[in-house]
C-alpha positions as CSV (number, residue, x, y, z in Angstrom):
1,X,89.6,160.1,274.6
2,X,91.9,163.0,274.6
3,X,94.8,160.7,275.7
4,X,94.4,157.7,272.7
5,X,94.3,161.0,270.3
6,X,97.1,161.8,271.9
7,X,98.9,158.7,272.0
8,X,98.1,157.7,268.5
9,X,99.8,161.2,267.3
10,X,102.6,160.9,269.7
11,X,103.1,157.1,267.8
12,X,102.4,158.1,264.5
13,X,105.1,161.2,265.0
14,X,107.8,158.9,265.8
15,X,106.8,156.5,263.2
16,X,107.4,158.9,260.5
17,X,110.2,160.5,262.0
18,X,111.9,157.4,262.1
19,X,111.1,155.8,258.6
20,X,110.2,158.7,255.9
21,X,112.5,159.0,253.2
22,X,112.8,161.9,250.4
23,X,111.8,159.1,248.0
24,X,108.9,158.3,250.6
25,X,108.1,162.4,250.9
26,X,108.0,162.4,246.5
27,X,105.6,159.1,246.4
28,X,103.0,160.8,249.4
29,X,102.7,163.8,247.0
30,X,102.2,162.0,244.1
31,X,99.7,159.7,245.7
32,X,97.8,163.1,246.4
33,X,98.2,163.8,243.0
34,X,96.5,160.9,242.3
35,X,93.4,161.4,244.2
36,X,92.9,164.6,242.5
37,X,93.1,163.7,239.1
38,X,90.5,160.8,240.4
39,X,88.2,163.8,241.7
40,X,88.2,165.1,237.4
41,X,87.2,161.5,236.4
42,X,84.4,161.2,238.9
43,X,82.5,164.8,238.7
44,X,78.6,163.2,239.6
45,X,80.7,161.4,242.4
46,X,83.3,164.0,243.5
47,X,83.5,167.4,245.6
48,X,81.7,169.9,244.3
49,X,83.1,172.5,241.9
50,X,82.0,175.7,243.7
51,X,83.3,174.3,246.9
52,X,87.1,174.1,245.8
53,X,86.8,177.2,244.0
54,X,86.2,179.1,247.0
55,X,89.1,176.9,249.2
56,X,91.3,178.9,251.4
57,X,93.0,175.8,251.7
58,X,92.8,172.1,250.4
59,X,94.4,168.9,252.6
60,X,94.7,165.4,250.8
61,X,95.5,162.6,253.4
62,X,96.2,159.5,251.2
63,X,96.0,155.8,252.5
64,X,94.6,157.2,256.7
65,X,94.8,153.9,258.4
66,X,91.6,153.6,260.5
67,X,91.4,150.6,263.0
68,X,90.5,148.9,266.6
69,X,88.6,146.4,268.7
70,X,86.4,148.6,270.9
71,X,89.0,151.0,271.8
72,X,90.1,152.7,268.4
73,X,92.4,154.8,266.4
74,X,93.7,157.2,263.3
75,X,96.3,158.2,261.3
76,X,97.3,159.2,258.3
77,X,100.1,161.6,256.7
78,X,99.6,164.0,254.0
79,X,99.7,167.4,252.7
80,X,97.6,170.8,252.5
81,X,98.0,174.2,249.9
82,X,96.8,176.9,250.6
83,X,95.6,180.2,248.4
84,X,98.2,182.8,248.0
85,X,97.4,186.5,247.7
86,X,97.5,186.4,244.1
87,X,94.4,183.5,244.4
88,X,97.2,180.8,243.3
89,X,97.8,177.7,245.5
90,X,101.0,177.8,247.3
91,X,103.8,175.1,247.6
92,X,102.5,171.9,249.3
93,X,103.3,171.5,253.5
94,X,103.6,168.0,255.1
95,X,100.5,167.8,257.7
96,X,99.5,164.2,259.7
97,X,96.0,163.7,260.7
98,X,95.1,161.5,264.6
99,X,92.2,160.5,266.1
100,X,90.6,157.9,268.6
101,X,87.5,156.5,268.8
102,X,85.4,154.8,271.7
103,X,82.2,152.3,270.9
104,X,81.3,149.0,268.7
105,X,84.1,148.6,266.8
106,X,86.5,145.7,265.0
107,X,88.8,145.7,261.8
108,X,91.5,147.8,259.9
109,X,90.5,149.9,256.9
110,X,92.3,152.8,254.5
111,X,90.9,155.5,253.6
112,X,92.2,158.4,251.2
113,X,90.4,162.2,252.8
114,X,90.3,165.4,251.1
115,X,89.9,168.5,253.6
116,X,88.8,171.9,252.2
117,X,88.8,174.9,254.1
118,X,86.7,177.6,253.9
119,X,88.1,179.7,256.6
120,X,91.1,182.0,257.0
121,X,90.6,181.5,260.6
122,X,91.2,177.6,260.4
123,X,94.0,178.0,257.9
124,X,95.7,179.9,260.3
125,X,95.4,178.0,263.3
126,X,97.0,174.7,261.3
127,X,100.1,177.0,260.0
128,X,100.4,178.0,263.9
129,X,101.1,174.2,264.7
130,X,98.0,172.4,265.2
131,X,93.9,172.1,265.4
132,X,91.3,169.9,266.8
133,X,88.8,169.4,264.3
134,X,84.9,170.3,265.9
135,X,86.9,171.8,268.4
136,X,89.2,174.5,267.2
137,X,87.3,174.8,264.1
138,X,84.3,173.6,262.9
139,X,84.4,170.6,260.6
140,X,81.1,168.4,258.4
141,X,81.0,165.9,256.3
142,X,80.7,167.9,252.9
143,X,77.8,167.9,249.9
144,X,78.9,165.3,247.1
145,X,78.2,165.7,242.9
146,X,78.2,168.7,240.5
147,X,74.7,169.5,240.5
148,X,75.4,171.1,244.0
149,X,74.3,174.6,243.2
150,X,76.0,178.1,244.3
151,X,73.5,178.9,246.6
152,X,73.6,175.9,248.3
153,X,77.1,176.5,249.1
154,X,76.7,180.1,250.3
155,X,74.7,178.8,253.0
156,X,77.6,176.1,254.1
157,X,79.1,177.3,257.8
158,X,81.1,174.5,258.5
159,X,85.2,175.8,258.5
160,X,85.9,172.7,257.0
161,X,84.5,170.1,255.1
162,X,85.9,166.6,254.6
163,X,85.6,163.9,252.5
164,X,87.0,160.5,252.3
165,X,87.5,158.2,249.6
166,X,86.2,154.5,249.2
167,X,85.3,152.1,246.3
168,X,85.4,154.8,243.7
169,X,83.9,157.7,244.4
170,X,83.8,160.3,247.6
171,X,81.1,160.2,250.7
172,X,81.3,163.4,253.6
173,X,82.7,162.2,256.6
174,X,82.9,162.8,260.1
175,X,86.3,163.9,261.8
176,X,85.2,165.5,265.1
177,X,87.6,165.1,267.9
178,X,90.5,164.6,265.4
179,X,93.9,166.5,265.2
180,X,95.3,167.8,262.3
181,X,98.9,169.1,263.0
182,X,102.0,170.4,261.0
183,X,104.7,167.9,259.6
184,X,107.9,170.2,260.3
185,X,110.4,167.0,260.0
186,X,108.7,166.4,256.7
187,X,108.9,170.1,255.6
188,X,112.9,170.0,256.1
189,X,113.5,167.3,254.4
190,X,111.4,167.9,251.3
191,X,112.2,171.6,251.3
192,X,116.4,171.3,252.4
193,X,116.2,172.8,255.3
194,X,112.7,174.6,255.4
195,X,110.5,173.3,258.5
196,X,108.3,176.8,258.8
197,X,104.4,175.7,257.4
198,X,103.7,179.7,257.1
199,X,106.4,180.4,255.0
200,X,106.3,177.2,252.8
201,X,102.4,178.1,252.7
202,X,103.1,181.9,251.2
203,X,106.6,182.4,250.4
204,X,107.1,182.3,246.5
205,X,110.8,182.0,246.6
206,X,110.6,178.7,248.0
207,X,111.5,176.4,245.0
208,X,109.2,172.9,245.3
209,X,110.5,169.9,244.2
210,X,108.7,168.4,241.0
211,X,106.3,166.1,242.8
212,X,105.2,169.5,244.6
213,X,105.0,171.8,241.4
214,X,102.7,168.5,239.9
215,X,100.7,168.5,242.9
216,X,99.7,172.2,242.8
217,X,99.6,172.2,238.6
218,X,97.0,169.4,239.2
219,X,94.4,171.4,241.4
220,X,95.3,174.1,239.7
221,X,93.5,172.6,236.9
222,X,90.6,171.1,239.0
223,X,89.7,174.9,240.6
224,X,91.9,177.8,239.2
225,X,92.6,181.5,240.5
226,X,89.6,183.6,240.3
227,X,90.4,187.3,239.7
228,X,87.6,188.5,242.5
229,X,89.3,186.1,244.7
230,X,92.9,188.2,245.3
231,X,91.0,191.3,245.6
232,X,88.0,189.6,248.1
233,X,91.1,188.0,250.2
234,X,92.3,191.6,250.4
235,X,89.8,193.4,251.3
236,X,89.0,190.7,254.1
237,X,92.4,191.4,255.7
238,X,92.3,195.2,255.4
239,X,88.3,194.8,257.0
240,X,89.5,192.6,259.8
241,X,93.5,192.6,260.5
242,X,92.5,190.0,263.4
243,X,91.3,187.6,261.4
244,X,94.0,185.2,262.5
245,X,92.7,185.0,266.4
246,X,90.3,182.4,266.9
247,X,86.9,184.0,265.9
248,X,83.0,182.9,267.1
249,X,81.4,180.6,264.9
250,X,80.5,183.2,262.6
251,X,83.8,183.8,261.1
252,X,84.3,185.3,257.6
253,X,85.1,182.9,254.8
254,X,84.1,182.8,251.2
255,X,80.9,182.6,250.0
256,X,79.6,182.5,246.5
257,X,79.1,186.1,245.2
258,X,75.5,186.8,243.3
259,X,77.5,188.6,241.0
260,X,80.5,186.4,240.3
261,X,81.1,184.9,237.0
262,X,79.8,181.9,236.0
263,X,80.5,178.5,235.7
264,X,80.6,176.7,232.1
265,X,77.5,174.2,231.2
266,X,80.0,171.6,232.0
267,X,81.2,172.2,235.4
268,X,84.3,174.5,234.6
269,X,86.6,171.9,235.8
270,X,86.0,168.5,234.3
């Protein structure tokens, strides 16, 4: 198993290597763009508010090719945000996504995923190069519609939760096993020059290009900077200045505060 994930990302590298364009780079964005607009269309259907609100990160994969006969195989190239200090979302960084897959098994299909993070710890290990999800951290299919309530998501451990996209509206689904790594030929090219994820992921003097800026505007809207956020995320790091070394399962992320403010009647985001 480890060497079809291995040899599907070692393929899928080389395929973008050798084909993306910056017009290709633009149109991968924008096609993330897209999939978030389509989660403010669809809120009974979609991810749920309280979830993306308290994101350290959010991935969108669009178009992951999933296929085989017996023996089988993933890819799929996107991008992921992360929350600044300030509670903003950063400047998107290019990220592809492998896996394999052993068992009863025939056909191609597409499939656009969502990944939200809701650990520091996992963020970190994906602007370090590279994680295996269920391996390097923890990763469930995630809850589904509006009505999913604050407590529910307190009690969420997962790192990450993923979702994937079919026939209108968004079902949890199961990565384990699957490697999510850095795009650094991507980052140059879209940036001039600028492969580092970390930087790209904090660094506010790194101009994006309009796709990018549209991107970020976008989620922006869906689940905007919460004041108790900046000063939570600050207090985390000055509680816990290792939080960036791989942590038991019981690692700090966000939870819902019984004291934050809350949400409209309407969602807050639709």
């Amino acid at each position: 198993m480890t060497r079809l994930m291995t040899l599907v990302l070692a393929l899928g590298c080389a395929f973008a290597t050798a084909t993306t364009t910056a017009a290709e780079l633009d149109y991968r964005v924008d096609d993330a763009t897209r999939i978030l607009q389509d989660l403010k269309r669809m809120p009974e259907n979609a991810i749920p508010p309280a979830l993306l609100n308290r994101a350290y990160a959010v991935a969108v994969i669009p178009g992951m090719i999933k296929g085989g006969f017996v023996l089988g195989g993933s890819y799929g190239r996107g991008i992921v945000v992360a929350r600044r200090a300030d509670g903003r979302w950063s400047n998107p960084a290019f990220v592809q996504l492998a896996g394999g897959s052993f068992g009863p098994q025939i056909g191609v299909q597409s499939t656009d995923l969502v990944l939200v993070f809701k650990s520091q710890r996992a963020l970190d290990g994906l602007s370090n190069g590279k994680i295996t999800l269920g391996g390097d951290a923890s990763v469930a299919a995630g809850p589904v519609g509006r009505q999913t309530s604050a407590a529910t998501d307190l009690q969420l451990s997962s790192e990450i939760y993923s979702y994937a996209r079919t026939r209108g509206f968004f079902a949890g689904l199961s990565l384990d096993g699957s490697v999510l790594s850095m795009d650094r030929a991507a980052n140059g090219q879209y940036y001039g020059g600028e492969q580092d994820p970390a930087r790209i992921l904090t660094d506010t003097s790194i101009p994006a290009p309009v796709s990018g800026r549209r991107f970020t505007d976008t989620l922006a809207a869906i689940a905007p900077a919460m004041p108790e956020q900046a000063s939570s995320r600050a207090a985390t790091a000055t509680a816990d200045p290792d939080m960036s070394m791989p942590a038991p399962s019981g690692a700090r992320t966000y939870g819902i505060d019984e004291g934050a403010t809350a949400l409209p009647a309407d969602g807050g985001i639709y």
